[in-house]
Every structure is written in structure tokens, then in C-alpha cells.
C-alpha positions in Angstrom: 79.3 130.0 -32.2 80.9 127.7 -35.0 79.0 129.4 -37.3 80.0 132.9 -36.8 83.6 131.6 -37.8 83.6 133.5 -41.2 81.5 136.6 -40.6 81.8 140.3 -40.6 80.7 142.1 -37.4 79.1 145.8 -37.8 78.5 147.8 -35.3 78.5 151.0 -33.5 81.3 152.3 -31.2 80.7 150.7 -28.0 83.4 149.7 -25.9 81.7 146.2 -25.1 81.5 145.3 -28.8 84.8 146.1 -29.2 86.4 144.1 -26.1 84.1 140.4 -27.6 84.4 141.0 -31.4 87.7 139.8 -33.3 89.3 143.1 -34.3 89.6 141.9 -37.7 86.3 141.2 -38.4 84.6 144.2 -36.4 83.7 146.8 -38.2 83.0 150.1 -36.1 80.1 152.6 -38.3 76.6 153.0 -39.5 77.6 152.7 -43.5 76.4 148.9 -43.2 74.0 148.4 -40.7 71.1 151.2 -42.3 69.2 148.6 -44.1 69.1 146.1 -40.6 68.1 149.0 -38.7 65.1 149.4 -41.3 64.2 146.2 -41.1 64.3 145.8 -37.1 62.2 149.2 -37.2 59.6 147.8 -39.2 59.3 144.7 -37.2 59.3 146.5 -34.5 56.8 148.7 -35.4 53.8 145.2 -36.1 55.0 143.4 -33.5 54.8 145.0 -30.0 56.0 142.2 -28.1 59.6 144.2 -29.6 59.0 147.5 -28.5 58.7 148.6 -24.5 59.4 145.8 -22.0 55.9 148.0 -20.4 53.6 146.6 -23.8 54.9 143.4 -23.8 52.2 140.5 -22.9 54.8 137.7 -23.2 58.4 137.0 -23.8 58.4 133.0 -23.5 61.0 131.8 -26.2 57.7 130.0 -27.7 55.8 132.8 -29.0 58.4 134.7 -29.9 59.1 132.2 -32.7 55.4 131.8 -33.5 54.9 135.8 -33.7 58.1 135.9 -36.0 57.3 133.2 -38.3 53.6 134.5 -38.4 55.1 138.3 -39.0 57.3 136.6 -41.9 54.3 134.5 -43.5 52.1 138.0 -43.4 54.9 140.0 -45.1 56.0 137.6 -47.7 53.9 137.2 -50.8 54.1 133.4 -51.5 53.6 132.5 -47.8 50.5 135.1 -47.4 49.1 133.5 -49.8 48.9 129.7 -48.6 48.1 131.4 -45.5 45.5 133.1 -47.1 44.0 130.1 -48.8 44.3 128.0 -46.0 42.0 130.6 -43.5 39.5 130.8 -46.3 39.2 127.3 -47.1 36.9 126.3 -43.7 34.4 128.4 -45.5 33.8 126.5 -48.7 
């Protein structure tokens, strides 16, 4: 956890955050966390190994990395593209 030295915790009102968190670096409200909450939303919403624990076909560590780092590559231009040209390339 060395590398949580410096940052700002925000999160709703529950108790357990509030017992684990540094009090001056816990920051109780949803002002902050709106544009996370999209974001987990979204990925939720493609990849439904992160919805119900019912849908899920597997949780190993393993391909949760490779279906996050696949989701990433399909929603960012620049990697979409190598992707893209890489696929296509076994038919020239």
C-alpha cells in the first residue's frame, strides 16, 4: 500500500470506509466519484464477467486481465487500430 501514501480517498458514507481510510484523506460524497461511476458503468455494461456473480463464466485473476486489457485496446483509438491491422493482416 506504499503507493496510496499521497492519495485522496472518495467515497460514500459507509461506516467501514470510514473505520480503514485516514480521516484526513477520506472524503465522504458523490461530488467526485460521478465520472468513476460512469466509467465502471460502461465497463460494466461490455464486459459481463463485471456484472452478476450468476453471468459470470470465469473469475480466474488471468482473464480478468486479458478481458481488461482487450476492453481497453477496443475502446482506445490508437490501440484499436494496431489491433485492427494486426487481425486483418493474416488475410493479405
Amino acid at each position: 500500500m506504499k503507493h496510496l501514501k499521497n492519495c485522496v480517498f472518495y467515497t460514500d458514507g459507509w461506516e467501514a470506509f470510514a473505520k480503514i481510510l485516514p480521516k484526513n484523506r477520506h472524503v465522504v460524497g458523490k461530488k467526485h466519484t460521478t465520472a468513476i461511476e460512469s466509467d465502471n458503468s460502461n465497463t460494466r455494461h461490455h464486459l459481463g464477467r463485471f456484472t452478476r456473480k450468476t453471468k459470470i463464466v470465469s473469475k480466474s485473476e488471468e482473464m480478468v486481465d486479458i478481458s481488461l486489457n482487450l476492453w481497453v485496446g477496443m475502446t482506445n483509438p490508437s490501440i484499436f487500430d494496431w489491433f485492427q491491422s494486426t487481425a486483418l493482416s493474416i488475410y493479405y
